[in-house]
Kinemage of the C-alpha trace (Angstrom):
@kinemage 1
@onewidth
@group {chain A} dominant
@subgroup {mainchain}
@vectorlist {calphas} color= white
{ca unk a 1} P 15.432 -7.977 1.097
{ca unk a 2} L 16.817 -6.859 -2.249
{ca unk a 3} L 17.986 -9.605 -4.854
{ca unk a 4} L 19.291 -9.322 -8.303
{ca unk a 5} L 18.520 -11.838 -11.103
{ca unk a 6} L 19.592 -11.614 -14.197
{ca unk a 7} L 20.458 -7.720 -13.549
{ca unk a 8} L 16.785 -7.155 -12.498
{ca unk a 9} L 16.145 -6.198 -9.051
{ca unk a 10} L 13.648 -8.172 -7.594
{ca unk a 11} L 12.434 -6.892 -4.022
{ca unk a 12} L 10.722 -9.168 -1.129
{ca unk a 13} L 8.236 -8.136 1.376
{ca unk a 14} L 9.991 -8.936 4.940
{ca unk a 15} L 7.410 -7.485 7.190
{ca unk a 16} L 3.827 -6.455 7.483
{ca unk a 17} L 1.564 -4.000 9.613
{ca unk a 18} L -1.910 -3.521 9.698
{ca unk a 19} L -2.814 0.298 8.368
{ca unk a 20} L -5.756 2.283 9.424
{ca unk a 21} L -6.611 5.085 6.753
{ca unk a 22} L -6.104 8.333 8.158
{ca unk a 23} L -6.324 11.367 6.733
{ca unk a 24} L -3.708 13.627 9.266
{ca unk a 25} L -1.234 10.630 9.784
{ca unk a 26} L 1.643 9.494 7.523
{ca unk a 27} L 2.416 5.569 7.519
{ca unk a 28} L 4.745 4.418 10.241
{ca unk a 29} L 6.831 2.623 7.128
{ca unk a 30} L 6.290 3.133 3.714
{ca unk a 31} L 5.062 0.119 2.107
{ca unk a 32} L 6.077 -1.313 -0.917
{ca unk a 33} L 2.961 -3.488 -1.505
{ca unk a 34} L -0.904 -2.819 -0.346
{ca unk a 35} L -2.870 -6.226 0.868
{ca unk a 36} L -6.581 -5.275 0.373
{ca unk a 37} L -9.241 -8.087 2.040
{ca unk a 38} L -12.183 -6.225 1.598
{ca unk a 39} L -12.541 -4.590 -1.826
{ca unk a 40} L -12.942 -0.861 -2.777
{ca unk a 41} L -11.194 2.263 -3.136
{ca unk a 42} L -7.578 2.993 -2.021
{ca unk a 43} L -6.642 6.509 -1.483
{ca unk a 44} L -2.943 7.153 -0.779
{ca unk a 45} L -0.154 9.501 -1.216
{ca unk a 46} L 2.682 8.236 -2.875
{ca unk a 47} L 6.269 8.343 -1.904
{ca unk a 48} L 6.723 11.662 -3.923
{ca unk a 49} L 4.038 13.046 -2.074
{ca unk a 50} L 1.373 12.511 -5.131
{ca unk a 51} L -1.952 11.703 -3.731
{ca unk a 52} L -3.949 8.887 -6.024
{ca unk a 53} L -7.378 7.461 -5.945
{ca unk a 54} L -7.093 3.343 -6.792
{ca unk a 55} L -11.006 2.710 -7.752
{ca unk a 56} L -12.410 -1.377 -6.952
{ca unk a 57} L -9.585 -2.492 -5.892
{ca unk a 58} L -9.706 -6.446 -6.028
{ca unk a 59} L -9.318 -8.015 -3.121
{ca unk a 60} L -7.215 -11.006 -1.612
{ca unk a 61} L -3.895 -10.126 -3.322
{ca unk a 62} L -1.058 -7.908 -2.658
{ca unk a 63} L -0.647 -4.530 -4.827
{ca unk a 64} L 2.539 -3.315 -5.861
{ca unk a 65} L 1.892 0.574 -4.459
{ca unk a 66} L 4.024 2.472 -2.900
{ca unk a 67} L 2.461 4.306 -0.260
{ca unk a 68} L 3.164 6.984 2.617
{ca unk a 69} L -0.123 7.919 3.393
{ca unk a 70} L -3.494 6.174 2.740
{ca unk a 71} L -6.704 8.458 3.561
{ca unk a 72} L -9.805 7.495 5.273
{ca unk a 73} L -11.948 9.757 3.229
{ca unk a 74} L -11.570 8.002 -0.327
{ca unk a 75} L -11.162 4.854 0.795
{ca unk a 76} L -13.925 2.244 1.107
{ca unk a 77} L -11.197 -0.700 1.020
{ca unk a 78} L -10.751 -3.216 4.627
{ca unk a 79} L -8.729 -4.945 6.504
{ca unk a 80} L -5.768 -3.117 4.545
{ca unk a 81} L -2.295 -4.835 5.569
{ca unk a 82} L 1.251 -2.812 4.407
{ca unk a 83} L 3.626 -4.815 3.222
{ca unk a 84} L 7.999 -2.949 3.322
């Protein structure tokens, strides 16, 4: 869901999937947020197709990444939830 206030587009998270990192396997959505329960590393490609290391991620709170892709070799992060 998109929704404007004051001019500023303000964008909800209306569903959720569990992602396992893999490193041939693109995303079945792209997300728009990153939940990380266990912390560590996040390695992802963007949705340009830029591929980004996230070091110590913390852990218990949504991210704001955009991701198409996230890796299993560069990531140490669990129980990883996508959020589009």
């Amino acid at each position: 869901m998109v929704v404007f206030k004051n001019g500023i587009k303000i964008t909800s998270i209306d569903s959720f999937f569990s992602i396992t990192p893999s490193n041939s396997v693109d995303l079945a959505n792209e997300t728009i947020a990153i939940y990380v329960g266990t912390p560590g590393d996040l390695r992802i490609d963007d949705v340009n197709g830029n591929t980004v290391t996230f070091s110590n991620l913390a852990n218990g709170i949504f991210h704001p990444i955009q991701a198409k892709k996230v890796y299993v070799t560069g990531t140490s992060a669990t129980n990883i939830i996508g959020g589009y």
